[in-house]
MDAnalysis code that builds the backbone (N, CA, C; Angstrom):
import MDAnalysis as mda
import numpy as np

u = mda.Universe.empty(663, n_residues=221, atom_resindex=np.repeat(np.arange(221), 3), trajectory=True)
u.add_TopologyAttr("name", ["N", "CA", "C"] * 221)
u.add_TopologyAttr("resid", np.arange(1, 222))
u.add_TopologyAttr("resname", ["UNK", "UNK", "UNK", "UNK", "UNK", "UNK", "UNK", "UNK", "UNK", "UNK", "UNK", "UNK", "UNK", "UNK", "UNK", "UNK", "UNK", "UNK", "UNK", "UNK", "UNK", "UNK", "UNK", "UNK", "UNK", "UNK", "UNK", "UNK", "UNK", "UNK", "UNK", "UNK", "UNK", "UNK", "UNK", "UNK", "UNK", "UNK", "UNK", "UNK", "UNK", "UNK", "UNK", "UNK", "UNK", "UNK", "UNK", "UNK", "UNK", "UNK", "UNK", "UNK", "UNK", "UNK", "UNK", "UNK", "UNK", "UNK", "UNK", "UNK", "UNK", "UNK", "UNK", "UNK", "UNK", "UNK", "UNK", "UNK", "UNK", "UNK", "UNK", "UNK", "UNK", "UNK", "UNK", "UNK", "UNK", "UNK", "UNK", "UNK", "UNK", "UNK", "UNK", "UNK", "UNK", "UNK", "UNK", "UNK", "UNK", "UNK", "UNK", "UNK", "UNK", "UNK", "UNK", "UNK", "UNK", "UNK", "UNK", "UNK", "UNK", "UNK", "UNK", "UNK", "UNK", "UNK", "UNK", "UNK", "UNK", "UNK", "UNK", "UNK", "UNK", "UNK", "UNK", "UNK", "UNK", "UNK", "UNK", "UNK", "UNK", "UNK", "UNK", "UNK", "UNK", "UNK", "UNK", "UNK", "UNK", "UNK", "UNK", "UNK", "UNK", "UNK", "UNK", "UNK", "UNK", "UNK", "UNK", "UNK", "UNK", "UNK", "UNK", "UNK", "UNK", "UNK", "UNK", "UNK", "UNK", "UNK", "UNK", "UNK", "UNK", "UNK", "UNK", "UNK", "UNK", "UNK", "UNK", "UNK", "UNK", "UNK", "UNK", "UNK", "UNK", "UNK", "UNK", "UNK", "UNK", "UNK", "UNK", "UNK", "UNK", "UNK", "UNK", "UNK", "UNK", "UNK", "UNK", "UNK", "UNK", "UNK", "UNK", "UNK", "UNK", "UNK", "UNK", "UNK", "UNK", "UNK", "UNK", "UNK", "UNK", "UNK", "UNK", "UNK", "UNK", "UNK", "UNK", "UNK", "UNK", "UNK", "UNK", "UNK", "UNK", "UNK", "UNK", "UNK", "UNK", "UNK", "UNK", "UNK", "UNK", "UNK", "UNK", "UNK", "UNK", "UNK", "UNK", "UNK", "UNK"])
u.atoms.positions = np.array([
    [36.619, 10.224, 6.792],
    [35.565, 10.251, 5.780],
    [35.353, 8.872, 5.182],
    [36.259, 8.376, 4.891],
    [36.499, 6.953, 4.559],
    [36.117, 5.706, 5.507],
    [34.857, 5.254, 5.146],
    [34.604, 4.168, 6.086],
    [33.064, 4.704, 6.757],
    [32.900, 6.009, 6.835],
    [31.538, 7.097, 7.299],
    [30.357, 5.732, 7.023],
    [29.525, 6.150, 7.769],
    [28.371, 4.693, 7.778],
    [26.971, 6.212, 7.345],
    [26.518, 5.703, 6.104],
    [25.430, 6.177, 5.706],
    [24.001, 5.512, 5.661],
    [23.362, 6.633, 5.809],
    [21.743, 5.910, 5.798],
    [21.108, 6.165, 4.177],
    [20.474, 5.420, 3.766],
    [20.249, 5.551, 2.092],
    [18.945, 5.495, 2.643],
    [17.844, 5.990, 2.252],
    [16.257, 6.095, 2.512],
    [15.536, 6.846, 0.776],
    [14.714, 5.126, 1.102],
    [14.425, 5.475, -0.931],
    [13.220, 4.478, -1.228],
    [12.666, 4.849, -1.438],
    [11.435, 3.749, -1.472],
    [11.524, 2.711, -2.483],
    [12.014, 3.569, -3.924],
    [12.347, 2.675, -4.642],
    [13.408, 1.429, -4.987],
    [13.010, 0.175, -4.798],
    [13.949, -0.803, -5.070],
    [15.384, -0.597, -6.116],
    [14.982, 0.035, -6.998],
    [15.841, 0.200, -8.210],
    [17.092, 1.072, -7.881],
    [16.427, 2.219, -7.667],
    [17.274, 3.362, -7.123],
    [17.809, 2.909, -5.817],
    [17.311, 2.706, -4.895],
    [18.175, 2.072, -3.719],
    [19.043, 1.417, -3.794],
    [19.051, 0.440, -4.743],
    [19.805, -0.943, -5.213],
    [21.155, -0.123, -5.546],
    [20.995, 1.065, -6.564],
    [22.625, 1.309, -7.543],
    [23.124, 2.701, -6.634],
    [22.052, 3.282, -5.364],
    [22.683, 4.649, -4.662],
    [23.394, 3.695, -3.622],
    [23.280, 2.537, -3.589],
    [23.675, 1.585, -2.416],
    [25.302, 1.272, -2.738],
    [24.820, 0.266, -3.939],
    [26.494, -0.117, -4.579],
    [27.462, 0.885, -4.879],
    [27.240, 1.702, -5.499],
    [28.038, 2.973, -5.526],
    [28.907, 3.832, -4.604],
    [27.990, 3.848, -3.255],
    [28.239, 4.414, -2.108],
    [29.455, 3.662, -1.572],
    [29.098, 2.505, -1.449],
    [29.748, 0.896, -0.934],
    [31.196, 0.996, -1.800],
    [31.045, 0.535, -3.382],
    [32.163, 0.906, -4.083],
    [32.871, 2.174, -3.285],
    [32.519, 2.748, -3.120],
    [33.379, 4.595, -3.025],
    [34.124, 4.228, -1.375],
    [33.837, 2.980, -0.753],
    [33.786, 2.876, 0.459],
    [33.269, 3.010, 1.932],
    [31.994, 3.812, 1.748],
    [31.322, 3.616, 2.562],
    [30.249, 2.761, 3.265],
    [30.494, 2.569, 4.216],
    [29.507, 1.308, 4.878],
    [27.577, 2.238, 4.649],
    [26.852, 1.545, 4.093],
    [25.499, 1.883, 3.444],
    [24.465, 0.483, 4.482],
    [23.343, 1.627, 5.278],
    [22.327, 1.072, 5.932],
    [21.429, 1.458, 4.542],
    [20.198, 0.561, 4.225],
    [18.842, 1.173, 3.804],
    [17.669, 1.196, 4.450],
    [16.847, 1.802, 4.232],
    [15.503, 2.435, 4.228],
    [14.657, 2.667, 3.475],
    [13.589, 1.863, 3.275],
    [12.779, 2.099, 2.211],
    [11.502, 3.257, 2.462],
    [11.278, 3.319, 3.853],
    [10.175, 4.171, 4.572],
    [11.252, 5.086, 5.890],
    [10.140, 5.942, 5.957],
    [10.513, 6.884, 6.942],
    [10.923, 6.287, 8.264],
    [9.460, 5.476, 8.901],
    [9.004, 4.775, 9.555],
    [10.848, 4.017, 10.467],
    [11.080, 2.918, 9.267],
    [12.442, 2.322, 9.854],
    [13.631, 3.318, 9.719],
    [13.513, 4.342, 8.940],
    [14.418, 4.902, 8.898],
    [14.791, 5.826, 10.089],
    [14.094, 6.513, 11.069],
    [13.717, 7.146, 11.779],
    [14.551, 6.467, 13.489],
    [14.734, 4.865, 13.405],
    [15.367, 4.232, 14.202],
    [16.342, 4.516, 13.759],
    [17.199, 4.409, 12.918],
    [18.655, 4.669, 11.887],
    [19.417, 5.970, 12.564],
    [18.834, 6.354, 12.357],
    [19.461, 7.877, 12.254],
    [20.397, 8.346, 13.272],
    [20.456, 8.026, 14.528],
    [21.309, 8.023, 15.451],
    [22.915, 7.497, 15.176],
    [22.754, 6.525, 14.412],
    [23.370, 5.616, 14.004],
    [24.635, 5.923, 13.149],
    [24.375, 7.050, 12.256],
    [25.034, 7.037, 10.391],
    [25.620, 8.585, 10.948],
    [26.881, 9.118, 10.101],
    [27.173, 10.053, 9.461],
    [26.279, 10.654, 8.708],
    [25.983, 10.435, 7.940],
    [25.113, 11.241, 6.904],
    [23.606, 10.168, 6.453],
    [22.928, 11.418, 5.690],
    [21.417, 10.787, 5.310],
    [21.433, 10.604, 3.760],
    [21.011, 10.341, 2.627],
    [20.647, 10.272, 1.658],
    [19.206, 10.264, 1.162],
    [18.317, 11.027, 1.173],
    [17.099, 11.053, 1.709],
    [16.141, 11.438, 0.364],
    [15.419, 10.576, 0.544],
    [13.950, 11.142, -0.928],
    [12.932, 11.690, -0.608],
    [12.420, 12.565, -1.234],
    [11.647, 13.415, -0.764],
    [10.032, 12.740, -0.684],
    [9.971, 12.210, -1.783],
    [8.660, 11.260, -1.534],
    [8.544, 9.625, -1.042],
    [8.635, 9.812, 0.248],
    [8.461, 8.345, 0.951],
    [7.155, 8.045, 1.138],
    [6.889, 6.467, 1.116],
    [5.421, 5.958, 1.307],
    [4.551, 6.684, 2.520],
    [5.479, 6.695, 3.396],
    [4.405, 6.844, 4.725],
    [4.547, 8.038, 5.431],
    [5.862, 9.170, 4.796],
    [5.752, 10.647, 5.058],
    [6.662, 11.735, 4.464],
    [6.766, 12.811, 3.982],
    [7.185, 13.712, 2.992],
    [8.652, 13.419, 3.762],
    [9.565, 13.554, 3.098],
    [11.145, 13.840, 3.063],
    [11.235, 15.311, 3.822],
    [10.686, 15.671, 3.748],
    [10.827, 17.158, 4.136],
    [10.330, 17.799, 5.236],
    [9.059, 16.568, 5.343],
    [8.736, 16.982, 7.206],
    [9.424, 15.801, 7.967],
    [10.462, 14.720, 7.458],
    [11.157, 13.878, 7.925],
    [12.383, 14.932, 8.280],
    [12.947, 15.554, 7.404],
    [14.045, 16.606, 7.827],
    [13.333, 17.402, 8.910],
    [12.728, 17.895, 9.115],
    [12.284, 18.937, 9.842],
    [12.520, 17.936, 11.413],
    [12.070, 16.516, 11.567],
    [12.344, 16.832, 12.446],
    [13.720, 16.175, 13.274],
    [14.046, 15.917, 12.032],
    [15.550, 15.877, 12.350],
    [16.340, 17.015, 13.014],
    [16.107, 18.106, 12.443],
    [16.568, 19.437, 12.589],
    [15.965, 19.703, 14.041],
    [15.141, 19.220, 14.355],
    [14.298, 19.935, 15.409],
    [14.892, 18.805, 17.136],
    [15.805, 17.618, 16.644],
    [16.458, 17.089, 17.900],
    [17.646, 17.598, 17.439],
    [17.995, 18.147, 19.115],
    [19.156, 19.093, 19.142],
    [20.421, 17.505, 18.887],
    [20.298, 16.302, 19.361],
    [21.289, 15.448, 19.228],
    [22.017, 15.268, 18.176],
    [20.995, 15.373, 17.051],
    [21.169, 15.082, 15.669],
    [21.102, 16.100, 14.657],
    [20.781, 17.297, 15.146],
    [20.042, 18.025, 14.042],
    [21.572, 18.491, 13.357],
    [22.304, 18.333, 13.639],
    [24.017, 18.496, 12.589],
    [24.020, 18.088, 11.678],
    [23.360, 16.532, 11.592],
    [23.740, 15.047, 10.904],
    [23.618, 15.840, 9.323],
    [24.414, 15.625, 8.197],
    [24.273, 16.426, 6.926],
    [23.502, 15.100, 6.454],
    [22.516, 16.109, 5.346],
    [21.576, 15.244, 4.856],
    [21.722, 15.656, 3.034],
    [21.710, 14.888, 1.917],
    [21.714, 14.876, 1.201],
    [20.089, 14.719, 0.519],
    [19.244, 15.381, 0.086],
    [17.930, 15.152, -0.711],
    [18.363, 15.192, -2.012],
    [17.868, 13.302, -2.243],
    [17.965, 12.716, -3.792],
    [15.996, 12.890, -4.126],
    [15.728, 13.345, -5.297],
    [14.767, 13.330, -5.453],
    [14.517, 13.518, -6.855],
    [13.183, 13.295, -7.341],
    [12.741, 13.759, -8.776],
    [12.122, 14.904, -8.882],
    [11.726, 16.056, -7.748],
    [11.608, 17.219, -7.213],
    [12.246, 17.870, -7.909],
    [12.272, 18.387, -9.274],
    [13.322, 19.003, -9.710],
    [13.136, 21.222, -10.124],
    [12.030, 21.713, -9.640],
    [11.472, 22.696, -9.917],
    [12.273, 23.775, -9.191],
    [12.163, 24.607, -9.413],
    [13.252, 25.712, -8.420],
    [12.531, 25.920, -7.274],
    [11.219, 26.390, -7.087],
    [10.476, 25.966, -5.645],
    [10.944, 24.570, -4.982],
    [10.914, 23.702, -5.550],
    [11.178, 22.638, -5.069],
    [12.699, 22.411, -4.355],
    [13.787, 22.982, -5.048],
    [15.095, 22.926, -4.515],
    [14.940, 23.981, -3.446],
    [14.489, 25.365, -3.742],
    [14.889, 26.138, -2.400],
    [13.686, 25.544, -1.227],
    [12.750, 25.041, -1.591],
    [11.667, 24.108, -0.030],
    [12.946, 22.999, 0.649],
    [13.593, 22.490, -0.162],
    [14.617, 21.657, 0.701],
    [15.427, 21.914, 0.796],
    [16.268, 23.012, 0.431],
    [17.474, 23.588, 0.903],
    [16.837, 24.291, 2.061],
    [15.819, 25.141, 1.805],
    [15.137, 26.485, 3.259],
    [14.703, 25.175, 4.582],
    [14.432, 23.837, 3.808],
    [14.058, 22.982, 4.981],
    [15.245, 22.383, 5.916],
    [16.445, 22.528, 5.694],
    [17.534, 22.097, 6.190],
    [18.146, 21.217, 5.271],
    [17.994, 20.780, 4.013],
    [19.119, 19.795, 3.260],
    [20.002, 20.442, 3.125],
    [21.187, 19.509, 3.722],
    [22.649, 20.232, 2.710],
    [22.843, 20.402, 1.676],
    [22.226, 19.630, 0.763],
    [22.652, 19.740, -0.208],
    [21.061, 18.986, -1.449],
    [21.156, 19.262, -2.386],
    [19.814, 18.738, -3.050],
    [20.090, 17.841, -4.738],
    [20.292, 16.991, -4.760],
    [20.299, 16.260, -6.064],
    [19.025, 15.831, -7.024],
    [18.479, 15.671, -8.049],
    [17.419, 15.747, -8.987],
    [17.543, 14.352, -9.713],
    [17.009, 13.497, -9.690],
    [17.054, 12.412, -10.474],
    [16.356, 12.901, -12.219],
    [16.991, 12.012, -13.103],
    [18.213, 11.380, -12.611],
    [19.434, 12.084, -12.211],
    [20.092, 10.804, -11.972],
    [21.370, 12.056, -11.690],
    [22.703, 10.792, -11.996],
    [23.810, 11.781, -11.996],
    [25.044, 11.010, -11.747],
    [25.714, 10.452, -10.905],
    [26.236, 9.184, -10.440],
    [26.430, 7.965, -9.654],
    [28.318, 8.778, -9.384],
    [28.624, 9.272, -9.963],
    [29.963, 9.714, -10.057],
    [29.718, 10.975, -9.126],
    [28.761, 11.808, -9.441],
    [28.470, 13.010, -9.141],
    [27.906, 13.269, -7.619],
    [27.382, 12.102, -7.629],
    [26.810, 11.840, -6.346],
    [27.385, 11.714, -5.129],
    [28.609, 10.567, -5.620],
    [29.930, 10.183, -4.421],
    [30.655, 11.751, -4.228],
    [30.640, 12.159, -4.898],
    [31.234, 13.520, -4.904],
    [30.749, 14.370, -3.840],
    [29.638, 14.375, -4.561],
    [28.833, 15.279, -3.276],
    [28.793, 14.965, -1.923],
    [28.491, 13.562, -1.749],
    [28.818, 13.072, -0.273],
    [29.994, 13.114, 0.169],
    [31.210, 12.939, -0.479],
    [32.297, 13.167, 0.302],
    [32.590, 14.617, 0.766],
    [32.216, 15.541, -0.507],
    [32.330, 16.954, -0.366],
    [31.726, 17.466, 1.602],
    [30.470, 16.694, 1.679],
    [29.480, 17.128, 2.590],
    [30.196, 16.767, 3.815],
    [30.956, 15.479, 3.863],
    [31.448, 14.709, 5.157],
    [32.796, 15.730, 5.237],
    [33.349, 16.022, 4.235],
    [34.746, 16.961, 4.711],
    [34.011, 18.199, 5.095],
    [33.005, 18.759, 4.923],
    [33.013, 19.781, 6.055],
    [32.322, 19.536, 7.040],
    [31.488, 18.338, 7.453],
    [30.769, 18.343, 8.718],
    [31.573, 17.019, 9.401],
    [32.222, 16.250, 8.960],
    [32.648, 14.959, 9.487],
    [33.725, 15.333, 10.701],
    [33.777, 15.675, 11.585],
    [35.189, 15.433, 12.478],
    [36.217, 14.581, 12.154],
    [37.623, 14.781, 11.632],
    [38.223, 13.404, 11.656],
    [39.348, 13.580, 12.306],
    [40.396, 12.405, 12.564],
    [40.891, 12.767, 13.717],
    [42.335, 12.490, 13.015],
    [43.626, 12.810, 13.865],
    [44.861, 12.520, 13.789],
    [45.564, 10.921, 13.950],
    [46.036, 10.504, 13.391],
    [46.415, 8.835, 13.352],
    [47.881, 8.863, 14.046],
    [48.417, 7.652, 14.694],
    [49.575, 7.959, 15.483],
    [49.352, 5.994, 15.277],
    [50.950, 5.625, 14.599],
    [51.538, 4.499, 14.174],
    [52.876, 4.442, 14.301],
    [53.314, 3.756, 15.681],
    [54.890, 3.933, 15.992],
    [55.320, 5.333, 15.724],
    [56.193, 5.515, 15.320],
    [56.408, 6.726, 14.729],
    [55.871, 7.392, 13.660],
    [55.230, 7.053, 13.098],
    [54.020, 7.832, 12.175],
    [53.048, 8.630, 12.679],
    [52.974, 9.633, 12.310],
    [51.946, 10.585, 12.618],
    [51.476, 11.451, 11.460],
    [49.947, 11.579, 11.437],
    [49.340, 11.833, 10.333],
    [48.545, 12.718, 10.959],
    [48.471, 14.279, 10.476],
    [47.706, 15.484, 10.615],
    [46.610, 15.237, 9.591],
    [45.349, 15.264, 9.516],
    [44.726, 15.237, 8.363],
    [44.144, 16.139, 8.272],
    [43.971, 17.275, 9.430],
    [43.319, 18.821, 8.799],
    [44.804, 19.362, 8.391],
    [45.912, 19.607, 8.894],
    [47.000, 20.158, 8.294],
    [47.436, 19.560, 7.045],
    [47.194, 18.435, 6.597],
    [47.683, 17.282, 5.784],
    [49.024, 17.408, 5.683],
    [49.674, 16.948, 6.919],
    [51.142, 16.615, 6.738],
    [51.505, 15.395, 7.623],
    [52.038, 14.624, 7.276],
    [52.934, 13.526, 7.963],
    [54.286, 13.487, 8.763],
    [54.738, 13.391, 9.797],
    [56.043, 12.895, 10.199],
    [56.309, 11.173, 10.549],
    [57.575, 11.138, 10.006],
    [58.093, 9.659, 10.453],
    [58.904, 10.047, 11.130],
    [59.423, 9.275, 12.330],
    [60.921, 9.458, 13.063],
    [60.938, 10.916, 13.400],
    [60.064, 11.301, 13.673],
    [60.004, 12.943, 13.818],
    [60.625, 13.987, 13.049],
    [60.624, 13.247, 11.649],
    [60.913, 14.090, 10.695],
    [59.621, 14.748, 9.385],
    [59.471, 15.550, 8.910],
    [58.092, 15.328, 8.320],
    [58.301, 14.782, 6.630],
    [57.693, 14.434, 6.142],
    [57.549, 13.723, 4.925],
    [56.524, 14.361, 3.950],
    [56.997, 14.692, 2.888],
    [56.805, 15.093, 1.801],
    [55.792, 14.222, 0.977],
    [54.604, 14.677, 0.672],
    [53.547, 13.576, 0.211],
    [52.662, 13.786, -1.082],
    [52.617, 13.450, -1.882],
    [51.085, 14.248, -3.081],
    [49.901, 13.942, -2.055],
    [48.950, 14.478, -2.290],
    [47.775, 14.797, -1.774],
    [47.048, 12.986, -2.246],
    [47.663, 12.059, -3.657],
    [46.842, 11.406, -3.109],
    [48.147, 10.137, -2.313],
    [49.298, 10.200, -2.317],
    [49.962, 9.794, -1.234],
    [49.432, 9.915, 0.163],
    [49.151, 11.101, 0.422],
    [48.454, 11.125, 1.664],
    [47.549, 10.746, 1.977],
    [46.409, 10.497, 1.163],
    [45.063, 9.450, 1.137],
    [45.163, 8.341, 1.129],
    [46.388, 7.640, 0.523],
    [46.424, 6.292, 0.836],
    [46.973, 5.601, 2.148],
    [48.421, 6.360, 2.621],
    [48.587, 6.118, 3.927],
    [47.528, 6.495, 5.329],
    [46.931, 7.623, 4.709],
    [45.796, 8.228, 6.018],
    [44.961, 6.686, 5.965],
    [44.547, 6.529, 4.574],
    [43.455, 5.192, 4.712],
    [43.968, 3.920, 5.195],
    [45.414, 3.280, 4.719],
    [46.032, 2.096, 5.615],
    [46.227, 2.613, 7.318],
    [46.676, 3.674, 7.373],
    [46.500, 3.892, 8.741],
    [45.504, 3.805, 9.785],
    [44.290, 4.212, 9.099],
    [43.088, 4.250, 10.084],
    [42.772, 2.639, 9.770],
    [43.314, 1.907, 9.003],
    [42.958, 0.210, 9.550],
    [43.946, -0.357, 9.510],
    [44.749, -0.174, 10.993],
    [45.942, -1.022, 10.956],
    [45.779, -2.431, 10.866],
    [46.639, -3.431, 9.957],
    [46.585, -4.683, 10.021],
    [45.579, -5.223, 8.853],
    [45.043, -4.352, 8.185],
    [44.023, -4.947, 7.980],
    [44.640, -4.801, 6.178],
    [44.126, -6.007, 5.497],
    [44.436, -6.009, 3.830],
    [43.737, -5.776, 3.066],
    [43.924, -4.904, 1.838],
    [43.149, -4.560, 1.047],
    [44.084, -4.710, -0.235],
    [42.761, -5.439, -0.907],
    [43.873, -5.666, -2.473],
    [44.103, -4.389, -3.470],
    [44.117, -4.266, -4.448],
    [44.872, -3.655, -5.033],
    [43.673, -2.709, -6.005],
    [42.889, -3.089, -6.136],
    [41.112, -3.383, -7.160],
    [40.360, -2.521, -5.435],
    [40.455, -2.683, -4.446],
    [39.427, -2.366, -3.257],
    [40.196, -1.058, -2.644],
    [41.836, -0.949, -2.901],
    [42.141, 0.518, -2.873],
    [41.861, 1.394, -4.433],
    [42.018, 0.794, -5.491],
    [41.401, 1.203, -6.298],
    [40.104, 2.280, -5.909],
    [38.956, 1.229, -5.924],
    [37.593, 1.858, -5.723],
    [37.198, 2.724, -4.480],
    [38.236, 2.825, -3.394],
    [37.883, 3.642, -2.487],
    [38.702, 4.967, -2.372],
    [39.860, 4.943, -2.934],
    [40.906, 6.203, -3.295],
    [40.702, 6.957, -4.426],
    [40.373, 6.245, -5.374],
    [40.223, 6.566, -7.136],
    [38.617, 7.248, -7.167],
    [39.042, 8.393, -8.125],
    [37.579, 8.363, -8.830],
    [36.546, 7.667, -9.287],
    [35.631, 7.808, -9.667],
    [34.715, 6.444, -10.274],
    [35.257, 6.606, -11.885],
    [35.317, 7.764, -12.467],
    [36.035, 7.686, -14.127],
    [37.499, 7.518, -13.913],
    [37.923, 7.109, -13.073],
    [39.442, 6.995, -12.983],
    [39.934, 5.450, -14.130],
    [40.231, 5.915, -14.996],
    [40.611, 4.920, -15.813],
    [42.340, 4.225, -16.228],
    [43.044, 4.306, -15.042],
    [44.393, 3.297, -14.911],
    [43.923, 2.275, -14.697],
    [44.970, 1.338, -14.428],
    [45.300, 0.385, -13.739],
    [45.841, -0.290, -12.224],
    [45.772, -1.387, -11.839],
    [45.938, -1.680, -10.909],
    [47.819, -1.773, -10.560],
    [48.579, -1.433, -11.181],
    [49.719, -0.825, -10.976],
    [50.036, 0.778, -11.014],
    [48.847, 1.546, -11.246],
    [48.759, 2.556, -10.138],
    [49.220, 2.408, -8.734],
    [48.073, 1.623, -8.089],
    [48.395, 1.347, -6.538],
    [49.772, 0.974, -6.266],
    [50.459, 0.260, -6.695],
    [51.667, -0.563, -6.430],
    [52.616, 0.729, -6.828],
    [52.627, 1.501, -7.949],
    [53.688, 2.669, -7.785],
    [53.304, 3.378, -6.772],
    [52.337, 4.164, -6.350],
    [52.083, 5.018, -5.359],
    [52.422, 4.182, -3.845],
    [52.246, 2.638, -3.765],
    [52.962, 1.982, -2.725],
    [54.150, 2.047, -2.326],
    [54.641, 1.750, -3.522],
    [56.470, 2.195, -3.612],
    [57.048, 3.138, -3.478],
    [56.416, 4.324, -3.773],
    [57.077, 5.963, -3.374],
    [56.642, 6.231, -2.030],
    [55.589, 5.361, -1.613],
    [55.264, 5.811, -0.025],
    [56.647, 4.908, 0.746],
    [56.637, 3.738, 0.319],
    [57.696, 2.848, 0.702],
    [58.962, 3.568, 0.842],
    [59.350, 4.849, -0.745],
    [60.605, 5.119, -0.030],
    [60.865, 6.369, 0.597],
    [59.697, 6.967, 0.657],
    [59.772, 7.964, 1.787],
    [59.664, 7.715, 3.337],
    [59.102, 6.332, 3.649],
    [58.881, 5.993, 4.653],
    [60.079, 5.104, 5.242],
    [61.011, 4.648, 4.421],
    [61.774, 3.634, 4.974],
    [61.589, 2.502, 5.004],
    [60.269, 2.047, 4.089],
    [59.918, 0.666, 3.535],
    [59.788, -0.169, 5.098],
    [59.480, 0.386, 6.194],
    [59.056, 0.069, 7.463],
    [57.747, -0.332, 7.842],
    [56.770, 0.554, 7.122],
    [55.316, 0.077, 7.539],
    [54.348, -0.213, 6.703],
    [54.584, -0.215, 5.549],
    [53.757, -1.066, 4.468],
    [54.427, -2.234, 3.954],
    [53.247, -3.261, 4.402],
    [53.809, -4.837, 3.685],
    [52.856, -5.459, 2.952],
    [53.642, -6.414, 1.781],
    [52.505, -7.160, 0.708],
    [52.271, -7.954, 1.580],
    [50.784, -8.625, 1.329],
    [50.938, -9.911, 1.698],
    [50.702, -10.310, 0.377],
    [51.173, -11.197, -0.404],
    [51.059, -11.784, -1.086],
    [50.073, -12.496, -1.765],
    [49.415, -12.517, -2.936],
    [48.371, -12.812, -3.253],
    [47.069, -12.093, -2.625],
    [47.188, -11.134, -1.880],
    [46.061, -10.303, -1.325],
    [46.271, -9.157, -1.796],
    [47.039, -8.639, -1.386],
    [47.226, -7.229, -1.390],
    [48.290, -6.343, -0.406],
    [47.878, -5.011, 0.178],
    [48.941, -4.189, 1.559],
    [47.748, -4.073, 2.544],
    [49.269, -3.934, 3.689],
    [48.255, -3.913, 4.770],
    [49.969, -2.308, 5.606],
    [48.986, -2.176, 6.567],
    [49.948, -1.605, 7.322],
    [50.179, -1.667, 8.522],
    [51.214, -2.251, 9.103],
    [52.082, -2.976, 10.347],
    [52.660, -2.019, 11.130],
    [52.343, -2.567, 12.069],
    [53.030, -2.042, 13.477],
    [54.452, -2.619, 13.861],
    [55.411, -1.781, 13.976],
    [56.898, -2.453, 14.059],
    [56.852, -2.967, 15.633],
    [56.275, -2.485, 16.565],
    [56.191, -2.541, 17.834],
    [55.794, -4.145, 18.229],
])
């Protein structure tokens, strides 16, 4: 779910601008679209849609339709952000195929929510395998050394997420914003305790600082 490449389609500059950063903050990689038109190349492309119902050059809703109507794509979950806010109006885009339907304004908190909600039930994700690490993420359980390991739920989000980018560093502020809520109001020694209890369940084997950056997670091999 983490990392999912979304299409944002919004005519408006404004609104595009903060459904963009938000998305991005939360961790997802964000294409835009201001028209149907370019958006329509996209789509093959993304996990999910973010979609407005009134675009310059054609309704949101006969844009879904014919999404729905190529068998390649017609899965792809689509989110309709709109100012459409009438009860006709929500059941025309829910009965039109949206997964799901949001009303401007709306909440930036509420929003990430919803998209992640949407990608855990349509997203496929897969099992991670790191030397001896192995990570179930529909069962959500871990083994090291072929033993299994005992995890909080968001223990397990943080190793699932260093796992699916081995090698790669993320500071302390960028696991913050992609693990954490958006009202999540700790600190950045959050991360570093929840590092350390993964550290000693794991055998302090596959998570390393680098220093002045942040963790990354290593391959002993």
């Amino acid at each position: 779910m983490i990392g999912a490449s979304l299409l944002v389609v919004e005519d408006d500059p404004t609104v595009l601008a903060l459904v963009s950063f938000h998305l991005e903050r939360a961790g997802f990689k964000v294409i835009q679209a201001q028209d149907a038109r370019s958006a329509w190349s996209l789509v093959e492309s993304v996990d999910l849609i973010v979609l407005d119902r009134m675009l310059p050059d054609e309704s949101g809703i006969t844009f879904l339709d014919r999404i729905r109507r190529r068998a390649d794509i017609s899965s792809l979950p689509i989110l309709m952000l709109t100012a459409r806010a009438t009860e006709n109006d929500r059941v025309e885009g829910l009965e039109s195929g949206a997964d799901d339907y949001m009303v401007k304004p709306f909440s930036v908190a509420e929003l990430v929510a919803r998209v992640r909600a949407l990608l855990r039930r349509t997203k496929p994700v897969k099992n991670i395998d790191v030397d001896e690490l192995h990570i179930d993420y529909v069962a959500v359980q871990v083994t090291f050394q072929g033993l299994p390991v005992s995890l909080t739920r968001r223990e397990f989000e943080l190793i699932y997420f260093l796992a699916s980018h081995p090698g790669r560093v993320f500071s302390r502020s960028e696991l913050l914003d992609r693990l954490w809520e958006e009202d999540f109001l700790g600190t950045e020694r959050t991360v570093d305790q929840h590092i350390s209890q993964l550290r000693a369940r794991l055998k302090d084997e596959l998570i390393e600082t680098v220093r002045g950056r942040g963790y990354r997670l290593v391959s002993t091999k």
